[in-house]
PANUPA-290840 format. One line per 3 residues: for each residue x, y, z of C-alpha. Coordinates in steps of 0.1 Angstrom, whole numbers, plus 2048, in hexadecimal, padded with zeros to 3 digits. Example, Ala and Ser with C-alpha at 12.3 -4.5 7.8 and 13.67 -1.06 7.14 Angstrom:
# residues 2
87B/7D3/84E; 889/7F5/847
END
This chain:
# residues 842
88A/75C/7E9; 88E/765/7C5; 86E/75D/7AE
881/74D/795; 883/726/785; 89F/713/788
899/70C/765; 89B/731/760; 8BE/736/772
8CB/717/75F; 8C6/72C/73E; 8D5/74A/74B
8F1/739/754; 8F5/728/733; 8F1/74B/727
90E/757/731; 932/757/723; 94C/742/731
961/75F/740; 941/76F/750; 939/750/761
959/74C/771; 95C/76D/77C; 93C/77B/784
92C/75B/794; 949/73E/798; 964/754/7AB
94D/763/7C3; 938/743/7CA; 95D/732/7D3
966/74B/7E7; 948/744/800; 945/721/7F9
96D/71E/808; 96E/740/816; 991/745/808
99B/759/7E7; 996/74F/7C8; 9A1/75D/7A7
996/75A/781; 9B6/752/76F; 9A7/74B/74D
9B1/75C/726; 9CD/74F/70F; 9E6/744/72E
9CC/732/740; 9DD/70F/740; 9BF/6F9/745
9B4/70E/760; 998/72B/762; 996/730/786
9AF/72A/7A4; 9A6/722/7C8; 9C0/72A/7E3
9B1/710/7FB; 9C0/718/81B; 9CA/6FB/835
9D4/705/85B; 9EF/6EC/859; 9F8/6E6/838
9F7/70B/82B; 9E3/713/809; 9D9/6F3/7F4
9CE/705/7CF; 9B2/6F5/7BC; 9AC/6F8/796
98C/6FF/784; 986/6FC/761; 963/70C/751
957/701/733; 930/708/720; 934/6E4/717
90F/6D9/712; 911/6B0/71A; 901/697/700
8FB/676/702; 914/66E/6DF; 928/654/6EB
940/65E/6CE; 93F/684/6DF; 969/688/6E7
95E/6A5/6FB; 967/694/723; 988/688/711
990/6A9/708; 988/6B6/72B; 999/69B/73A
9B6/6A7/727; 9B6/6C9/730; 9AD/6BF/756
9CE/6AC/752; 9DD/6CA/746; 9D2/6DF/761
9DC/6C4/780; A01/6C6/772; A06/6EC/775
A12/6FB/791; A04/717/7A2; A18/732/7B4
A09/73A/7D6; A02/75B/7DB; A0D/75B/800
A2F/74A/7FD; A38/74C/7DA; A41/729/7DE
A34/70F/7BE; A16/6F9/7C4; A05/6D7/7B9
9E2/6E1/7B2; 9D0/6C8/7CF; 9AF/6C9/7BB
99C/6CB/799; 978/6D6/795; 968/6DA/774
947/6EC/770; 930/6EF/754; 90D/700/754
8F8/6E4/746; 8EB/6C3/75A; 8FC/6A7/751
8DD/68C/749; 8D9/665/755; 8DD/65C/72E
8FA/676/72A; 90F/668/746; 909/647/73F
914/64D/71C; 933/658/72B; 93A/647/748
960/63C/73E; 96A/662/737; 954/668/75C
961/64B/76F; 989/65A/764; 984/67B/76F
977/670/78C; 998/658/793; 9B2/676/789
99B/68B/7A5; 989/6A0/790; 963/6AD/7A0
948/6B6/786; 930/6D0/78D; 912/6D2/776
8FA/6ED/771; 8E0/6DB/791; 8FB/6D5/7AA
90C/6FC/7A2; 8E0/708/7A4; 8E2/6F6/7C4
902/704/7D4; 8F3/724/7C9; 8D4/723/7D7
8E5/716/7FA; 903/729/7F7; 900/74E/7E4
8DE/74F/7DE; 8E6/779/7D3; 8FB/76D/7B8
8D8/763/7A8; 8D1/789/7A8; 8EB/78F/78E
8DB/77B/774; 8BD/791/773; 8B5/7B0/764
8A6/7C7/77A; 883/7C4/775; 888/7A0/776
896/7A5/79B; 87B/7BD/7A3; 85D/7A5/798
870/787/7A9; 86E/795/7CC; 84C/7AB/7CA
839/78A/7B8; 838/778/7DC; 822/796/7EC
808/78C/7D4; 801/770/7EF; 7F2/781/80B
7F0/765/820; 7E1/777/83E; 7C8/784/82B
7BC/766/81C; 7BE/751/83C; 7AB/770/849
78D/76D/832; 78A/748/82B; 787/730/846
77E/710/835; 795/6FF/81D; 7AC/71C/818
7A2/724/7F4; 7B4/739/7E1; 7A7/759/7DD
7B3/75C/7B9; 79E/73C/7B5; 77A/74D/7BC
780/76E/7B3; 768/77D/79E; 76F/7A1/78D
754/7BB/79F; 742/7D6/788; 754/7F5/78B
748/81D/785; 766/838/77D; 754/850/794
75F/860/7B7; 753/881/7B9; 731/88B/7C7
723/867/7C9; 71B/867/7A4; 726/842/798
715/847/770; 713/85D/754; 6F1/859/750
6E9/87C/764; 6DC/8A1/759; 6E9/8C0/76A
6D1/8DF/76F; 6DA/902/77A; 6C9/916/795
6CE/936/78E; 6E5/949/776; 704/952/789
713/948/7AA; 732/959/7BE; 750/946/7CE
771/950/7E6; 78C/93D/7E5; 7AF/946/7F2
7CE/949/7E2; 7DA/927/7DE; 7B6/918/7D9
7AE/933/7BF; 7CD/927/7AA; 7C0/904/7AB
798/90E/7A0; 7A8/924/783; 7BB/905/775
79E/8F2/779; 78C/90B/763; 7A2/90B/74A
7A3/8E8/74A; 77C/8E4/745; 77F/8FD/728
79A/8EA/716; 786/8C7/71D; 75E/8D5/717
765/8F8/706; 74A/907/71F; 75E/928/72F
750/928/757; 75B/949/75D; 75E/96A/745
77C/96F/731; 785/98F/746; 782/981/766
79A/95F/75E; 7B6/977/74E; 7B5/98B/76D
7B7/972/787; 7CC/95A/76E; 7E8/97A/777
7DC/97B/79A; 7EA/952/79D; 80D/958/789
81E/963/7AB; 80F/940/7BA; 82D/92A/7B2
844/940/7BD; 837/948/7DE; 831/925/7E3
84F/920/7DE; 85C/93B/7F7; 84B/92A/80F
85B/907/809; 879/917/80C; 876/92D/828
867/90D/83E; 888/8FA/830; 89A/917/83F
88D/91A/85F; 889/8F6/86B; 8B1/8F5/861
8B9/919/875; 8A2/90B/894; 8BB/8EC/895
8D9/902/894; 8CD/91C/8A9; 8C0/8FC/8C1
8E4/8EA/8C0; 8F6/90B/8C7; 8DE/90F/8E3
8E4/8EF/8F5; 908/8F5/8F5; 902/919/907
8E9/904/922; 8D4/8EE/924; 8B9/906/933
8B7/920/912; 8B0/900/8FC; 893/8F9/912
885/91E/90F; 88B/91E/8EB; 87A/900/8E6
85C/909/8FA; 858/929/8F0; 853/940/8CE
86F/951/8BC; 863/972/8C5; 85D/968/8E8
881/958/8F1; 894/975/8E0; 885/98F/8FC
88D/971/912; 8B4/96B/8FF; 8B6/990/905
8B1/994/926; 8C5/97A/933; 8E2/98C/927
8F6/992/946; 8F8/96E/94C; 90C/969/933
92D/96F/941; 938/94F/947; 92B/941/929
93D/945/906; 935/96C/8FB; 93B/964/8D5
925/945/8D2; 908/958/8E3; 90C/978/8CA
908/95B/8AE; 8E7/94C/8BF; 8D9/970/8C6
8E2/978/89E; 8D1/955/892; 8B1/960/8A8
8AE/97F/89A; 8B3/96C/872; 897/951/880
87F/96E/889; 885/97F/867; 87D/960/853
863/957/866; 84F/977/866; 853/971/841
848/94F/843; 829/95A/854; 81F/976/840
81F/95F/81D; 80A/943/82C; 7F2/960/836
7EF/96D/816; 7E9/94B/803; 7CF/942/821
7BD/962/829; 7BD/976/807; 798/975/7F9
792/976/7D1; 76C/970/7CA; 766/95D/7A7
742/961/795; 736/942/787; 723/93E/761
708/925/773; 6FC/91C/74E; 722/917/741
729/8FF/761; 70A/8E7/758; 710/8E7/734
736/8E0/73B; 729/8BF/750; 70D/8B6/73B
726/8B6/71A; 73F/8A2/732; 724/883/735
715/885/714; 737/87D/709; 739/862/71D
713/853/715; 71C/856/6F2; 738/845/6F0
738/827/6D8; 74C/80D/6E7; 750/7F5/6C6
75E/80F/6B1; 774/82A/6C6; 792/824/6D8
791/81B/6FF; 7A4/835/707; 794/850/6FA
778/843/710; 790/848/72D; 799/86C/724
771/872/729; 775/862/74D; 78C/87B/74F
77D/899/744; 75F/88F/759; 770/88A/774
77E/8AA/771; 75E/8C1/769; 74C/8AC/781
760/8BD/79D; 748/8DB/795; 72D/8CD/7A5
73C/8C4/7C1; 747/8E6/7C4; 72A/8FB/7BA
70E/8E3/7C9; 6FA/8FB/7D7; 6EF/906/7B4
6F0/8E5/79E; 6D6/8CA/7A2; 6D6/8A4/78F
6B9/89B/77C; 6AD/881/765; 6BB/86C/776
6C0/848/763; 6BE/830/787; 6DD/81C/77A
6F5/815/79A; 714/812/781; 725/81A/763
728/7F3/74F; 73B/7FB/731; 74A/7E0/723
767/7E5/738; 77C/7CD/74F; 78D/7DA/76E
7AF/7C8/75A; 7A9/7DE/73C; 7A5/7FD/750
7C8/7F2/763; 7DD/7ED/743; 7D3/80A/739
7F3/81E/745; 7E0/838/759; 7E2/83A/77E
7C6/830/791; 7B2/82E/7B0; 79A/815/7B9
784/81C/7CF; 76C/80A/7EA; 75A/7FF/806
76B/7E4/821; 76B/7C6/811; 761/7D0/7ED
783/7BD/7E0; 79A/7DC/7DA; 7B8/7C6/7E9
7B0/7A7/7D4; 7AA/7B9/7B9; 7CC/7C8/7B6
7DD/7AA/7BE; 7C9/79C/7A1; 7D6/7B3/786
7FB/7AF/795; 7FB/78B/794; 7EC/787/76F
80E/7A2/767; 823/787/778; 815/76B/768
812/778/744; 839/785/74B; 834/7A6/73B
850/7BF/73B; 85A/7D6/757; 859/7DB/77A
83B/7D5/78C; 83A/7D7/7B7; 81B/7CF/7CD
81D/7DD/7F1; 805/7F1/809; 80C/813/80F
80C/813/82D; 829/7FD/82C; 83E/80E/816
836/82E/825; 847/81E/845; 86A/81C/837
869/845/83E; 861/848/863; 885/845/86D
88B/865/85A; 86B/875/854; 874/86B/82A
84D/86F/817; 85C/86F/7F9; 84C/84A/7EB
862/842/7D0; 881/844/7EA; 86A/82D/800
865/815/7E7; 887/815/7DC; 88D/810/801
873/7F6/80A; 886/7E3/7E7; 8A6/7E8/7F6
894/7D7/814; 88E/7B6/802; 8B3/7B3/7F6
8B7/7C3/7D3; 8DB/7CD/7D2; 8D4/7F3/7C5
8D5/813/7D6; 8B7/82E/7DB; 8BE/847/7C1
8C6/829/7A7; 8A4/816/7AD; 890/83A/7AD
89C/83E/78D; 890/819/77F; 86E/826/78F
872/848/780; 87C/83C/75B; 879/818/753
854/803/74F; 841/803/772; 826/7F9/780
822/803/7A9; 805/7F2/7B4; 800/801/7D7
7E5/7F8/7ED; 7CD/808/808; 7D0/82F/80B
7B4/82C/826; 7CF/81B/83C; 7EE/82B/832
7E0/851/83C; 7DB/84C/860; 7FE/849/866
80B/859/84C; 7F2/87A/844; 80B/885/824
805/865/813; 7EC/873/7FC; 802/891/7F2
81E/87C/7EA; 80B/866/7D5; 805/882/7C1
82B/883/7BD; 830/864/7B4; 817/85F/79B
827/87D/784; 84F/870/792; 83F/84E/780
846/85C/75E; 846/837/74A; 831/823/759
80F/825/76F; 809/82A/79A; 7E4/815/7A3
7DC/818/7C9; 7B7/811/7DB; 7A7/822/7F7
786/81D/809; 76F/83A/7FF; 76D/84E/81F
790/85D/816; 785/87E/804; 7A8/887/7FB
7B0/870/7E3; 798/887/7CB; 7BB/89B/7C9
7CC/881/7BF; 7C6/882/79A; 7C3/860/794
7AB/850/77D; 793/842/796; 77D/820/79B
762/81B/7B0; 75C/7F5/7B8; 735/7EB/7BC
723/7D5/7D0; 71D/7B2/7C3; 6FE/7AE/7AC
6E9/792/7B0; 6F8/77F/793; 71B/781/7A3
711/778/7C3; 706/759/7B4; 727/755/7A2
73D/758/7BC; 72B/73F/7D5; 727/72B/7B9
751/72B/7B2; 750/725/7DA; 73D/708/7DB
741/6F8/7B7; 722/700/7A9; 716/6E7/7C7
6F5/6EB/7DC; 705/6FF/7F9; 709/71E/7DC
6DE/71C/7D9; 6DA/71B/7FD; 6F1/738/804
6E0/74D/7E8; 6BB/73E/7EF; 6C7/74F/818
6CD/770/806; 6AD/775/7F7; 69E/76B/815
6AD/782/82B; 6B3/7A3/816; 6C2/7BB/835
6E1/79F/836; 6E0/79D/808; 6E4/7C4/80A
705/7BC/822; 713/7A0/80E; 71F/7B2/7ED
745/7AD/7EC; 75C/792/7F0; 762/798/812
740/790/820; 737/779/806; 75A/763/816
74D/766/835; 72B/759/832; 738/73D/818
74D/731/833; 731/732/84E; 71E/71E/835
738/702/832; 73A/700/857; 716/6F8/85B
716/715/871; 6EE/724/86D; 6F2/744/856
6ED/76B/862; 6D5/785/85A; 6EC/7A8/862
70E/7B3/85A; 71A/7B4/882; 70C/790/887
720/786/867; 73E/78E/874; 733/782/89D
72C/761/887; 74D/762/87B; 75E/764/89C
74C/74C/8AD; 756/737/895; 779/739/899
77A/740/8BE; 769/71C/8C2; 749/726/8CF
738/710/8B4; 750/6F6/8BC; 745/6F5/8E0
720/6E9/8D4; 72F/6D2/8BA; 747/6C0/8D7
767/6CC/8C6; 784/6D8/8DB; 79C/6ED/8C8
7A5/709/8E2; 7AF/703/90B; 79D/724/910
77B/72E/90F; 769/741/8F1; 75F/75F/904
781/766/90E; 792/762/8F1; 777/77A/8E0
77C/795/8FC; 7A2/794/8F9; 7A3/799/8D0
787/7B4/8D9; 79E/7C7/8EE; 7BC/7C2/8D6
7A8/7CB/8B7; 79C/7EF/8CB; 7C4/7F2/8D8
7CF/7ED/8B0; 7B6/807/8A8; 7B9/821/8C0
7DC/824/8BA; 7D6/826/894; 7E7/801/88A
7E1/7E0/875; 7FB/7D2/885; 80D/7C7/8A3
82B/7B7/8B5; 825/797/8C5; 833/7A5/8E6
822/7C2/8E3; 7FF/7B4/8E0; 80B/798/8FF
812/7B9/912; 7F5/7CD/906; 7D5/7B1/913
7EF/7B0/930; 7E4/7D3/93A; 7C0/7D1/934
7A8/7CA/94D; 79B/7A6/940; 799/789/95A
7B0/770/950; 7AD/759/96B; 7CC/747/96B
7D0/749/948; 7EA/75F/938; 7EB/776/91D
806/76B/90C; 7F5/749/90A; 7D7/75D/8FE
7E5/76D/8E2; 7F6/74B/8D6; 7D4/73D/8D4
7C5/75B/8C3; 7DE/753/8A7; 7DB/72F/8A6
7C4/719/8A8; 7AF/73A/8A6; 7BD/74C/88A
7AA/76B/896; 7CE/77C/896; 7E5/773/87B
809/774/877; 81A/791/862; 83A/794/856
856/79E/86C; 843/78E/889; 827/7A6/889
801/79F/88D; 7E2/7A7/882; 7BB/7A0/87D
7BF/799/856; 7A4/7B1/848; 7A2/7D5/85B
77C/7CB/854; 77C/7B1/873; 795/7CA/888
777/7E4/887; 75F/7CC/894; 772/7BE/8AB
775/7E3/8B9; 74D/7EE/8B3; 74A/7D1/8CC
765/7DF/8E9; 75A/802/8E6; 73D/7FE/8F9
756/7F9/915; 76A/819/911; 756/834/90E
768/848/926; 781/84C/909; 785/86E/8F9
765/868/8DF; 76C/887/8C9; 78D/879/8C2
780/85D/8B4; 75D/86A/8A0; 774/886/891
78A/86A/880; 783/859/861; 794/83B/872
779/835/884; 758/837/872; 753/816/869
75C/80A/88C; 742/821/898; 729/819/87A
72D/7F5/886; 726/7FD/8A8; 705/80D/8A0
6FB/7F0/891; 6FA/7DC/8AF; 6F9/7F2/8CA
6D8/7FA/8DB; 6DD/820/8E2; 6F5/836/8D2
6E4/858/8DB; 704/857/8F0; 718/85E/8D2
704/87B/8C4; 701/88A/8ED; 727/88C/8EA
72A/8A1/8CA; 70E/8BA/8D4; 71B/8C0/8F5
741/8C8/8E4; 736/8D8/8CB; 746/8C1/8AB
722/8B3/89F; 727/8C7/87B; 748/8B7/878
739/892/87B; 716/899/86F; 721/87F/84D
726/867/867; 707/86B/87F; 6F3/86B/85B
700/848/858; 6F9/83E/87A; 6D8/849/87F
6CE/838/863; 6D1/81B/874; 6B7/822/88A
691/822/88C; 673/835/88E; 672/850/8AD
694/84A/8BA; 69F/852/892; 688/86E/890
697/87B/8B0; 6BA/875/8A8; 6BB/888/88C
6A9/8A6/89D; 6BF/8A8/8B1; 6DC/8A7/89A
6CA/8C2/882; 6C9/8DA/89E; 6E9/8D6/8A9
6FA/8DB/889; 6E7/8F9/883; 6F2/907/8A1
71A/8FE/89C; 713/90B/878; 708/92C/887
723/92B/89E; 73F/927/885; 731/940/86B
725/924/854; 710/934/837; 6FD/912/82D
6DE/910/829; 6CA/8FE/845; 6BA/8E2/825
6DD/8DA/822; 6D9/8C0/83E; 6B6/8B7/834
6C0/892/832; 6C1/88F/855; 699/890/84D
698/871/832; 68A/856/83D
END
């Protein structure tokens, strides 16, 4: 439905010339309303008449009516001579013929409407009831500008589309995903406030890299000079990032001589990139060929050239020769030459990729340069006087430290942080609006539940409201990245022009990537985190879109575990935990400024493990809502969101004598449980209501004589634990309660493939919130050391084993040191062994 006023349309229509009316919006709205034709017969000869409607009767043959248009705007002048005048010309119109364009024959027009697109008024019509009353008598029908709104709206509702520009149509259909109804219903489950209603801006830092979230740090050097390899394609990238730091901090990070040599060393880079590209083009097109050629020949070459390598099924091809004779000679010479092309371009393929991957060039390092370059970065920044200097000169020192601050990061090892100023964030006198109008593209960045989502709708919907100028869309990712599985299409601004396409804009895909590409945009497009599971390429592309975005800006989130968005370029925000004043401001907001808002804060200082858990919107919701049910408050993060779940599967209605659900508690918990783990384990937010019916069908649970399908309508309602999705999907709301929900069920499925799961990102915080409340997880750790993957996870088992406590802790993480020194060993890992001295903190 279009996110327009009637009021709105009214104008437009009024807006438009007579002519234009008739034809663009009359014509076509007659000839669904009668589903016959109807023409526009207006200009000099018009005769009273501006359209004409060949009404056509089974019995009678065609009946034409007459419709005269006219921008008359009604007053209530009683001496106004304008209904005389169109009674006149209605008369006019009702006593010329029409010649029917089926039989030629001469006709009695049957009918006379008259349409204007003002409202005629209670005081207007009774000012003119006589001239209303007689056109009524010689069978004339009046439509106004409500009743022709209404037999838009109920009728053509696409005409509406033609009155709006095209950022007008773009805003109109992307303004109602500002909602997020599942979301909201997801987080709040007391009165249903509005999230928009409580929403209090969080402090923000503009650091990612290295965990550094201020300026307020000093760099020191140990030692004078340190060496780095890099291969051929990373090489390229490290000398533009020294070049870059030169042109931002003037310090040079390597000599003169040795940047001009490998500077020409890096020219041929592009170009053999681009071979590659090319040649991969190449073959996957000659592999169809050859493979469509093939199945014609028999079905049984296919299958060996699809098994097996080039090389390999042309000794094969070869040697099958002699059976040949009954197939077609000519077609096989073809195949045989297309194999020998493949293995040409492929042997070509192959020995490019080796050269950018296994070609060493070793860089020498100015240690003194690289900690000057960072220290001049963030004195800039401490400097900067915020009263007198422009805002976004402040932002092109975010970017320049952003920039020289990937040196750290890279050259660690040999660059400590000292003095440091304990301040947990930079709090300019910024806004998180301020940074988003400021045309850049940007990344925010944050924990589960730290308001990313809310944020962003935030910003979109003060753009709606204020109605500024241009396009603006708000979708996740991972949605819009779905509109190219079909195809295998990663190109997002064809997805988005695909996903518009989707919601009925009339335009095609090249014509609404070039409004993206050219006209004012803003693509507001949430949650990286989820989008990359599925869809891997996401960040790349990204990084295409934001330079295709040429007049407008591209502002995404992602949690903070996705390292990749570093490449993305974008100016990047770091959301921080609530501070104790706005805790107190948004439970205040909650509750009106009421009692409950002391309580809930008076709880947090009483209990500081569950205080350090309840910084962000999302945990702050949940423990408001608690709070209003009477329900007694938690202490940890895992019993805040049990809490919540009791609550809605009606465990806490069982002691209070309520019956809202025909099943019991337990169950219901166990089925979403093993739903949430199912979602998870197959990488998805979201699923079919059939699907889930069919998916607790196949689990082991004990229904009893229950069924599942009745299970999962009561997990939706009264429950609300799953929650309806568009195009009859479901989901848990936030991927927060989904992760739980799993922690819980993996206890019961650790016959699973575990290294699948502690290698993926996906699941850390499922397994983070299973060490919270699981008694043992030396289970975890037994499975990495025994397969040999504990370096790859040791980020993770630092998290974990923090969890834990004295001499199970201490143990822990001897074993994990000694494991990872082994691996390291292993692997031919040259880091030095204090490099996992954290394991040790206490």
């Amino acid at each position: 439905m279009l996110d327009i006023s009637d009021e709105e349309v009214l104008i437009k229509l009024a807006e438009l010339r007579e002519d234009d009316l008739s034809k663009s919006i009359l014509v076509p709205l007659f000839q669904i309303i009668y589903g016959c034709r109807a023409e526009f017969v207006g200009g000099r000869e018009e005769k009273g008449r501006d359209i004409i409607i060949y009404r056509n009767d089974p019995i009678d043959g065609v009946h034409p009516y007459a419709v005269q248009v006219k921008k008359i705007k009604p007053t209530s002048n009683s001496q106004s001579n304008s209904f005389q005048q169109l009674i006149t010309q209605l008369h006019q119109a009702s006593s010329e013929e029409i010649i029917c364009p089926e039989s030629h024959v001469k006709l009695q027009t049957k009918r006379l409407i008259f349409v204007t697109p003002f409202n005629l008024g209670q005081r207007v019509m009774d000012s003119h009831y006589g001239a209303l009353k007689k056109a009524k008598l010689e069978g004339v029908s009046i439509i106004d500008g409500a009743k022709l709104l209404s037999l838009l709206h109920s009728n053509a509702p696409d005409l509406l589309r033609s009155l709006m520009r095209d950022n007008e149509i773009l805003k109109s259909y992307i303004n109602p995903e500002l909602t997020n109804d599942s979301l909201m219903k997801a987080i709040n489950l007391g009165d249903k406030k509005n999230v928009f209603d409580i929403y209090c801006e969080v402090d923000f830092s503009f650091f990612l890299g290295a965990g550094i979230e201020s300026p307020n740090f000093n760099f020191v050097n140990e030692g004078k000079y340190i060496t780095k390899s890099y291969n051929l394609e990373r090489l390229r990238d490290v000398i533009d990032r020294i070049e870059k730091t030169k042109e931002t901090t003037g310090f040079m990070l390597v000599s003169d001589g040795v940047l001009q040599k490998f500077l020409n060393i890096t020219k041929g880079v592009d170009e053999r990139k681009s071979e590659i590209s090319q040649l991969d083009v190449a073959i996957r097109e000659d592999r169809m060929q050859l493979a469509e050629d093939l199945s014609s020949l028999s079905g049984n070459y296919y299958k060996k050239f699809r098994a097996n390598g080039i090389v390999d099924f042309i000794k094969y091809f070869e040697g099958e020769f002699d059976s040949f004779s009954s197939l077609n000679s000519k077609l096989y010479d073809s195949s045989l030459s297309k194999c020998y092309n493949l293995r040409i371009k492929k042997t070509r393929y192959d020995e490019l990729l080796k050269l950018m991957d296994e070609a060493s060039y070793t860089l020498e390092f100015d240690l003194e340069e690289v900690t000057r370059a960072l220290n001049s970065a963030f004195k800039s920044m401490r400097n900067f006087n915020f009263k007198s200097e422009d805002l976004d000169d402040y932002f092109t020192l975010i970017d320049n430290a952003n920039s020289t601050l990937f040196w750290y990061g890279e050259l660690s090892k040999s660059i400590n942080i000292v003095d440091v100023e304990k301040v947990q964030c930079i709090k300019p006198p910024i806004t998180l609006s301020k940074v988003f109008n400021s045309n850049r593209n940007i990344i925010i960045l944050g924990d589960a539940g730290s308001g990313k989502t809310t944020s962003l709708q935030f910003f979109a919907k003060s753009l709606y409201e204020e109605k500024q100028g241009g396009v603006v869309v708000f979708c996740t990712l991972h949605k819009i990245c779905s509109f190219g599985e079909a195809d295998k299409e990663r190109s997002l601004a064809k997805l988005i022009s695909r996903y518009l396409i989707s919601l009925g804009i009339r335009k095609g895909e090249l014509e609404l990537e070039e409004v993206l590409k050219n006209q004012k945009v803003t693509l507001i497009l949430d949650s990286i985190d989820e989008a990359c599971v599925t869809f891997p390429w996401v960040i790349d592309s990204l990084i295409v879109l934001g330079k295709h975005v040429t007049n407008g800006q591209v502002i995404t989130s992602s949690r903070k575990s996705i390292e990749d968005v570093k490449e993305l370029g974008f100016m990047s925000l770091t959301l921080c935990p609530f501070d104790e004043r706005q805790k107190e401001l948004f439970f205040s907001k909650w509750f009106n400024s009421s009692n409950m808002a002391k309580e809930v804060v008076r709880h947090l200082k009483e209990n500081p493990k569950l205080s350090e858990v309840v910084t962000n919107p999302l945990s702050a919701t949940i423990l408001a809502t608690l709070k209003e049910n009477n329900i007694p408050l938690p202490s940890t993060e895992s019993s805040l969101y049990q809490k919540r779940f009791d609550l809605l599967s009606g465990l806490f209605d069982r002691f209070k004598g309520v019956n809202r659900s025909k099943f019991r508690p337990e169950l219901l918990i166990e089925s979403a449980q093993y739903l949430a783990f199912e979602f998870h384990i197959n990488n998805q937010r979201k699923m079919l209501k059939a699907d889930a019916v069919v998916t607790l069908s196949e689990s082991s649970i004990n229904f009893g004589c229950d069924s599942p399908k009745e299970i999962v309508l009561e997990l939706i309602s009264p429950c609300e634990i799953l929650l309806p999705e568009d195009k009859g999907m479901l989901s848990f709301g936030h991927l927060r309660f989904q992760e739980y929900l799993s922690s819980i069920e993996l206890d019961k499925r650790k016959s699973l493939p575990l290294h699948r799961m502690l290698k993926n990102k996906w699941w850390h915080d499922v397994i983070y919130l299973y060490s919270q409340t699981s008694r043992d997880i030396s289970w975890l750790i037994d499975d990495a050391i025994s397969n040999n993957y504990t370096y790859d996870v040791r980020d993770l088992f630092e998290r974990i084993i923090e969890l834990r406590k004295g001499k199970e802790k201490e143990t822990l993480n001897q074993r994990v040191v000694s494991a990872v020194e082994v691996e390291m060993d292993e692997r031919g890992i040259s880091q030095k062994y204090d490099d996992f001295d954290y394991l040790y903190d206490e």
